[in-house]
DRENKE-926703 format. One line per 8 residues: number of its first residue (from 1); their letters; for each residue x, y, z of C-alpha. Coordinates in Angstrom, 3 decimals, m for minus. Layout:
REM residues N
NUM	A	X:Y:Z  ...
//
This chain:
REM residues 458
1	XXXXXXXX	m8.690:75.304:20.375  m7.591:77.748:23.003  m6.932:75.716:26.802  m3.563:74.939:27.159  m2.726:73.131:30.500  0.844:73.175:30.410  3.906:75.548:31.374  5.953:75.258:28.829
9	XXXXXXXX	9.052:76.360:31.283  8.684:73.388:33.098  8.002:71.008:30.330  11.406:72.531:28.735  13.687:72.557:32.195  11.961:70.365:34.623  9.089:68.321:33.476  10.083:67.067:30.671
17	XXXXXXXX	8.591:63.955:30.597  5.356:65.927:30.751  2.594:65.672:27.095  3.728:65.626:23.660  5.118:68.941:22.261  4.786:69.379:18.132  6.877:72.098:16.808  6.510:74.101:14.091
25	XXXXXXXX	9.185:76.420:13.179  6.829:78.629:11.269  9.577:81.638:10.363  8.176:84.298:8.458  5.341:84.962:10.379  5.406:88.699:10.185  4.553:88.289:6.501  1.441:86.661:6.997
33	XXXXXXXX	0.399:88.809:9.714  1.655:92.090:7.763  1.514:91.111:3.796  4.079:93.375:2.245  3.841:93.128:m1.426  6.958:94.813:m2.376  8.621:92.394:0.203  7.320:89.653:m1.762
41	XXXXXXXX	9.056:91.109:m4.619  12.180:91.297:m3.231  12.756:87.916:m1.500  16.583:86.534:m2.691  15.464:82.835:m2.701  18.938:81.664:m2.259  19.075:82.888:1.025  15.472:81.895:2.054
49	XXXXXXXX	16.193:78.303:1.615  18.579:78.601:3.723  17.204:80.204:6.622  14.161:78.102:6.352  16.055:75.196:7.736  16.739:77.517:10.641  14.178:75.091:11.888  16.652:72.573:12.951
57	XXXXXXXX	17.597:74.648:16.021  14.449:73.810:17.384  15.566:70.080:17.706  17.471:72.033:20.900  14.047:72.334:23.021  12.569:68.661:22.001  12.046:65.755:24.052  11.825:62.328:23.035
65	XXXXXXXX	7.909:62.039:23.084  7.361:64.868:21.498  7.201:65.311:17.133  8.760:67.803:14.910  8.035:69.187:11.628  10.445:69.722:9.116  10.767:70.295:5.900  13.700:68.103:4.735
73	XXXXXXXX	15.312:64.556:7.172  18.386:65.961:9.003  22.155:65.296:8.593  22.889:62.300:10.040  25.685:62.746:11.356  24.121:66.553:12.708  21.059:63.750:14.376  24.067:61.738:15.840
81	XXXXXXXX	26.389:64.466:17.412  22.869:65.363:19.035  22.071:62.234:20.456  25.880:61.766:21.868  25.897:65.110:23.659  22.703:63.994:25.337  19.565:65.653:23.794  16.686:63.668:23.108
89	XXXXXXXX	15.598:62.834:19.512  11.975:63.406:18.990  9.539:62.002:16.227  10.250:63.765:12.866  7.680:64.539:10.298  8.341:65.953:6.760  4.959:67.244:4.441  4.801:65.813:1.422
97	XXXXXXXX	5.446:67.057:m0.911  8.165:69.319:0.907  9.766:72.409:m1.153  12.607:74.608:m0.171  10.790:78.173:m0.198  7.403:77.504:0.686  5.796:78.314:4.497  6.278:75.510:6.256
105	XXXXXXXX	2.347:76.097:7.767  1.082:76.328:4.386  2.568:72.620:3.371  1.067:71.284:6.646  m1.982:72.262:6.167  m1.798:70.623:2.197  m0.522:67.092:3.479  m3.961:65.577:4.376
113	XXXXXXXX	m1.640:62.346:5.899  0.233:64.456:7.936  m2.737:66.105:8.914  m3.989:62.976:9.887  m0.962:61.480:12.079  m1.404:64.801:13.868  m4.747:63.942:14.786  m3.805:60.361:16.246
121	XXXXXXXX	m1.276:62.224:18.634  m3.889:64.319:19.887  m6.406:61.752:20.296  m4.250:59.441:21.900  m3.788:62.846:24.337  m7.467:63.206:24.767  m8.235:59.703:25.573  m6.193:60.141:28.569
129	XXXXXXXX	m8.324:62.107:30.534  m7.010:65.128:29.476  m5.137:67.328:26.510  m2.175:66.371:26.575  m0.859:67.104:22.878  m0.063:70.895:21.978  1.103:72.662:19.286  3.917:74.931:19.691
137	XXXXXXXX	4.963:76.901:16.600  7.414:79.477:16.588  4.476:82.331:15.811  0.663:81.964:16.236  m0.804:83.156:12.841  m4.208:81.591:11.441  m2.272:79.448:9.644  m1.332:77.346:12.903
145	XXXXXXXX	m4.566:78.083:14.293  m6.105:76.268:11.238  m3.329:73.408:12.123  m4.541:73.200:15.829  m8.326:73.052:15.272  m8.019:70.692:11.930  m5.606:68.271:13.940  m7.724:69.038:17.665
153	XXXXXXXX	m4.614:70.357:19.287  m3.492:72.732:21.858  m2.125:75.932:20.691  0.197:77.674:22.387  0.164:80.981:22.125  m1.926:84.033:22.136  m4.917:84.306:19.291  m3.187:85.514:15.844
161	XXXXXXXX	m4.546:89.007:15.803  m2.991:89.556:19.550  0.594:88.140:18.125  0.393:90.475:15.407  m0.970:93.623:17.481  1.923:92.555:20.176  4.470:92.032:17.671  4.881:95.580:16.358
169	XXXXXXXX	7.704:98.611:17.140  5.025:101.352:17.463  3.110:98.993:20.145  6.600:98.289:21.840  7.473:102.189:22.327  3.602:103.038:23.199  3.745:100.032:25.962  7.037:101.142:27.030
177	XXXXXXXX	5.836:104.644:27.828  2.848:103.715:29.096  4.158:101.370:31.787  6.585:104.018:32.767  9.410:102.682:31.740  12.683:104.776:29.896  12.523:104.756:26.391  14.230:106.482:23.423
185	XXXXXXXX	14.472:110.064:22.742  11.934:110.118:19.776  8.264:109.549:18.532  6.196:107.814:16.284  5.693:109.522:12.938  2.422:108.634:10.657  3.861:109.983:7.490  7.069:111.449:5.551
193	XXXXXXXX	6.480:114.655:6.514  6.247:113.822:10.712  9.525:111.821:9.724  11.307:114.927:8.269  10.509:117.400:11.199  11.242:114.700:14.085  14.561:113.887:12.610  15.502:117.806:12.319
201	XXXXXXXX	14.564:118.121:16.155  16.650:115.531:17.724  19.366:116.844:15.116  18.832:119.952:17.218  18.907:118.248:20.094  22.516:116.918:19.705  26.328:118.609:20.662  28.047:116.594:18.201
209	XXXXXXXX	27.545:114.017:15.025  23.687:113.268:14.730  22.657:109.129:14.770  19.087:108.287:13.789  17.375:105.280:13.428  14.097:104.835:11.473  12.508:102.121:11.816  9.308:100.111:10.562
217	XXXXXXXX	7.269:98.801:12.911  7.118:95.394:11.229  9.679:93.440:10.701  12.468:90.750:11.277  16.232:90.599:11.873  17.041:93.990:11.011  14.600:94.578:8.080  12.672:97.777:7.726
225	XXXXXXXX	15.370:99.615:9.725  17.225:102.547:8.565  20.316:104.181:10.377  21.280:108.380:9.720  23.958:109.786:10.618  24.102:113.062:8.660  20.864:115.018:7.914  22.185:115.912:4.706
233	XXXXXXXX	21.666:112.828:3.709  17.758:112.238:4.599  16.490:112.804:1.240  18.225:109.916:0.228  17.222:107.285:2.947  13.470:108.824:2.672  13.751:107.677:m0.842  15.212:104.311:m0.373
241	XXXXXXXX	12.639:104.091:2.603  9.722:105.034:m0.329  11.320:102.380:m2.498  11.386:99.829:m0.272  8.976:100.032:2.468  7.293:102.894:1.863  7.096:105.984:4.286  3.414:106.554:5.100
249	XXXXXXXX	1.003:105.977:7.894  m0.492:103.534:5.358  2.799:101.338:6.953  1.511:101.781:9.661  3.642:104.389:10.744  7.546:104.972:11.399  9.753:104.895:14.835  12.204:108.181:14.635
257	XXXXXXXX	14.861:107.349:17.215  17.941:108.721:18.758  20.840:105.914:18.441  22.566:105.384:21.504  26.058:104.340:22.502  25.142:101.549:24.405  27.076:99.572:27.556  25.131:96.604:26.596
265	XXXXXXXX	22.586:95.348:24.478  19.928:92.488:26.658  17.691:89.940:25.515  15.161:88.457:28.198  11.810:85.672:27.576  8.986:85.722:29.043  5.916:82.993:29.100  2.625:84.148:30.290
273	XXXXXXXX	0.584:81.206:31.447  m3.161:81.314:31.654  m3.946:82.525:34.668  m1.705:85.120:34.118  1.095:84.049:35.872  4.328:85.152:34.431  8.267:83.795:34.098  11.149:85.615:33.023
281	XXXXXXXX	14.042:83.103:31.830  16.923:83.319:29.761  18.527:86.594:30.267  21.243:87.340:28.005  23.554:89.911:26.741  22.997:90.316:23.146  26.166:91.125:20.233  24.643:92.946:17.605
289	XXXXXXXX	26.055:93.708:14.750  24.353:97.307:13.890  20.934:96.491:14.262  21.217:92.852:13.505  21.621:89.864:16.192  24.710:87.777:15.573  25.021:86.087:19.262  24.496:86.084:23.039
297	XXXXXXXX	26.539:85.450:26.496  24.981:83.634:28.958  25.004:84.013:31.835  24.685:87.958:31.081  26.850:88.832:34.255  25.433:92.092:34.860  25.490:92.031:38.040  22.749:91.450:41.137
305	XXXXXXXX	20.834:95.219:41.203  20.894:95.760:37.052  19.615:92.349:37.047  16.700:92.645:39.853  15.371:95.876:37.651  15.312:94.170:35.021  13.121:91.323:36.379  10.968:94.031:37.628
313	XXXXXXXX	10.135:95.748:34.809  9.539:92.433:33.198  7.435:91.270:35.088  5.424:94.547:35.163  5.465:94.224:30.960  4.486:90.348:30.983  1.267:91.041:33.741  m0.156:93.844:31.156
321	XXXXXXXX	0.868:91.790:27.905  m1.880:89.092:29.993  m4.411:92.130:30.708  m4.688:92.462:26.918  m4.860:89.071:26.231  m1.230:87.572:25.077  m0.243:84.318:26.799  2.716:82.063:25.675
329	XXXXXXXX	6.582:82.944:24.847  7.965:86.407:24.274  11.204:87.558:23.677  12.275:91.103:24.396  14.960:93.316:23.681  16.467:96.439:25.532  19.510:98.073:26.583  21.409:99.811:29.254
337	XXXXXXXX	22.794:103.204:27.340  25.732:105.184:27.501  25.134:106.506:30.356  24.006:103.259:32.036  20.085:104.084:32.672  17.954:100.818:32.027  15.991:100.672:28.876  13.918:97.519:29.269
345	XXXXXXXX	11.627:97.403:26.328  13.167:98.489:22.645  11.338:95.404:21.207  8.760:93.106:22.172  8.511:89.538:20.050  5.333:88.213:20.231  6.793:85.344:19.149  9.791:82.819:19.676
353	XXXXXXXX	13.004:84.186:18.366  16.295:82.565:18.028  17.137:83.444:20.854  14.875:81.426:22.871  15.680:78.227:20.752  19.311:78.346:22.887  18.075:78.969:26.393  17.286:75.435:27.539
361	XXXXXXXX	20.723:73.799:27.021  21.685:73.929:30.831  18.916:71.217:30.838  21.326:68.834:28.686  24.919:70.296:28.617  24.323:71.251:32.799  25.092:74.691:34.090  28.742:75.110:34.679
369	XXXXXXXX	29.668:76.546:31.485  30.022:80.250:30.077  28.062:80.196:26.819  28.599:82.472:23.571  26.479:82.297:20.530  27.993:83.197:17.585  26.633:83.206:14.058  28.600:83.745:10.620
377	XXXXXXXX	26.482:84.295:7.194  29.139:82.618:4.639  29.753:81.716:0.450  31.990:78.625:0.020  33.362:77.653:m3.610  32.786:73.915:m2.389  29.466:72.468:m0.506  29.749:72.543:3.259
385	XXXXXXXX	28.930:69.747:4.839  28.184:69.037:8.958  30.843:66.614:9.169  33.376:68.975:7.479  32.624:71.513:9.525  33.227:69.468:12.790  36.162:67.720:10.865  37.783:70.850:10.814
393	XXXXXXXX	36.746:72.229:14.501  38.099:68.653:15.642  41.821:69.224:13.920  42.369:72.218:15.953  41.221:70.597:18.594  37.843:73.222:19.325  34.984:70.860:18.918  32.859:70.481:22.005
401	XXXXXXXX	32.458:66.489:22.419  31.069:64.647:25.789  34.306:63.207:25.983  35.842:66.494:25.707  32.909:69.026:27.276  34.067:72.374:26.062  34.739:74.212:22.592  32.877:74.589:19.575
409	XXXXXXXX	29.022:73.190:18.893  27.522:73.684:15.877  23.632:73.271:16.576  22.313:73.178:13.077  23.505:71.318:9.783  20.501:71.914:7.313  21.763:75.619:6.640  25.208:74.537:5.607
417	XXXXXXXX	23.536:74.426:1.923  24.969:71.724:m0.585  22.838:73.607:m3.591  25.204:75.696:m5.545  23.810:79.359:m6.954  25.667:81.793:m8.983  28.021:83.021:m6.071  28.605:79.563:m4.611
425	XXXXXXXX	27.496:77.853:m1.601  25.150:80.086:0.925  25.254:78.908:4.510  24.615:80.104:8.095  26.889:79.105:10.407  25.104:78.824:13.733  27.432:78.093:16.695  27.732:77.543:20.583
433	XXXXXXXX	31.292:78.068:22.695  31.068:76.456:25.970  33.906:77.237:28.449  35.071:77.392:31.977  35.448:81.083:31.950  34.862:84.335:29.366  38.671:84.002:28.387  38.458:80.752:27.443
441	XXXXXXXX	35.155:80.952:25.760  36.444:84.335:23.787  39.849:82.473:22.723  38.052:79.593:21.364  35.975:82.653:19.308  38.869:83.863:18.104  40.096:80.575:16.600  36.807:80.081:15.637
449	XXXXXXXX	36.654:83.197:13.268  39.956:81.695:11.788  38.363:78.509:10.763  35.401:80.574:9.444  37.485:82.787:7.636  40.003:80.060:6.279  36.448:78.910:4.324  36.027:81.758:2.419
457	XX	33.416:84.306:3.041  31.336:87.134:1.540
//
């Protein structure tokens, strides 16, 4: 089913009494919209686990009507910290059976029951003169579709086939140039050979020490990208490349880019209603670590004029993403460079990314606060649990409490991983500073990295 009546925007910030929302943190979508087989190979399962219950920072954007899919019950004590700094608990539905590794689409759609609760939500929607139940998964693949139509729910979202064409680097760079917009010194290469003579002519191009980046155009957190920074060493890479994500147009191509030095590296969302209509929310200045996200400031702060442009080209990009048939969130990344010209569009998301799971908490937590994001990949000798974690943030007096309204959040518990592997105990450690001001917020970081590293990390 393809009518969707609602703006999700509103239902998030405003309306939020508004329908029923059932999420579906569906990561991994680029894999079932670009099969990789020698990804499939290579999955370390520890670590997959673990970011599947990523999914718990989607209890951040739920209301209390609305339902959420999950593949394991919460911490409680994660559950209660929630409800005490004022977000709304929503109805929680696991599959059955559950498992750690697999989709979280594909054990929907094998859990006739849950199938058929889902069903009773939207009926209950449609016999009140209107749809008011929608399904809102993190990526539109035919998996969810399948969900929507078997359950009669709203999707929202673009069809599958638009997600996937939208959700590509090539397409991003292409767009980018078509709509006028800076982009990159660079071009898109079909095969090995394009790869080698591209990366020898903006080599030429340079005065000093050469920085490449290849990338694939599929993709997720810093997968399929490759950084140079000596040509001598491009036989090597275009071997790993060949290895591991092979280097023809049968890819679908390659992205040969000059690196830049960049002032700052943004992150802004977009949602594309039906009619075309189109919001930009959420603008944030992005830390990345390489070419890997580990946090965001909000606000960005960067300043009145960088800040219109970037509207404008964003609303320019979200108007054409509607003329070609994507609707629903987007997330996109760009930069302002060394030399501070605007480069709006490095990567468009056709999807939710987790990014946009943290930019409705002024609708709980209120507005007065500078926000940081940070996140920590770390190996314990001993399980980490939620309340540890907050136990110790408490004794140095950093955890962010209503009674005490600024410090240290830590917004999910399910990837602090209690199952013990070879090197110990995987977890991601995803947290939010609040402050009064960016000197408080980056002291509180700095303790904050002392706690983390006090726990032992690889």
């Amino acid at each position: 089913m393809t009518t969707k009546t609602i703006n999700l925007v509103e239902a998030l910030a405003h309306e939020r009494d508004h329908g029923v929302l059932i999420w579906l943190f569906n990561i991994g979508a680029e894999q079932v919209w670009h099969p990789s087989p020698r990804k499939g190979g290579m999955v370390d399962r520890d670590e997959q686990q673990v970011v599947n219950r990523m999914e718990e920072m989607n209890l951040l954007l739920c209301r209390s009507q609305d339902v959420i899919i999950l593949r394991e019950q919460p911490d409680e004590a994660f559950l209660d910290m929630l409800q005490r700094l004022g977000f709304s608990l929503p109805r929680i539905e696991v599959p059955e059976p559950s498992d750690p590794l697999t989709p979280i689409s594909e054990l929907v759609l094998a859990d006739d029951a849950l199938l058929a609760r889902l069903r009773t939500v939207a009926d209950a929607g449609h016999s009140s003169r209107g749809a008011k139940a929608w399904l809102v998964p993190y990526a539109v693949t035919p998996q969810e579709e399948a969900i929507a139509e078997r359950c009669g729910l709203e999707l929202i979202g673009a069809p599958s086939a638009v997600c996937a064409q939208v959700n590509d680097k090539i397409f991003s760079r292409l767009t980018a140039q078509k709509l006028g917009f800076a982009v990159s010194e660079g071009a898109v290469c079909a095969d090995e050979a394009a790869i080698r003579r591209e990366c020898e002519r903006l080599a030429g191009l340079s005065d000093g020490p050469v920085k490449l980046i290849i990338k694939q155009p599929h993709g997720a957190s810093g997968q399929g990208m490759y950084m140079l920074d000596e040509l001598s060493k491009l036989d090597t890479l275009l071997s790993v490349m060949r290895r591991f994500g092979g280097s023809s147009s049968s890819s679908g191509g390659w992205l040969v880019e000059r690196w830049h030095n960049k002032q700052m590296d943004l992150n802004y969302q977009l949602c594309i209603d039906e009619g075309g209509g189109v919001t930009m929310f959420s603008l944030k200045r992005q830390n990345v670590d390489g070419t890997v996200y580990i946090g965001s400031q909000v606000p960005a702060d960067i300043g009145e004029t960088l800040e219109e442009e970037v509207r404008r080209c964003a609303y320019q990009l979200g108007t054409y993403l509607y003329s070609i048939g994507y609707t629903g969130m987007a997330s996109i990344d760009g930069f302002v460079d060394e030399d501070g010209l605007l480069v709006p569009v490095i990567e468009i998301n056709g999807r939710f990314t987790l990014s946009t799971y943290i930019s409705f908490l002024s609708s709980v937590l209120g507005e007065q606060h500078k926000t940081l994001s940070r996140y920590y990949r770390n190996v314990t000798a001993t399980p980490l649990t939620y309340s540890r974690l907050c136990g110790l943030l408490a004794e140095e007096g950093l955890l962010y409490t209503p009674e005490r309204p600024e410090g240290v959040f830590v917004y999910t518990a399910g990837t602090l991983s209690g199952i013990p592997v070879k090197r110990g105990y995987v977890n991601r450690i995803f947290t939010l500073i609040l402050a009064d001001s960016w000197q408080e917020a980056d002291a509180y970081a700095h303790k904050l990295e002392g706690i983390i590293a006090g726990l032992g990390c690889s």
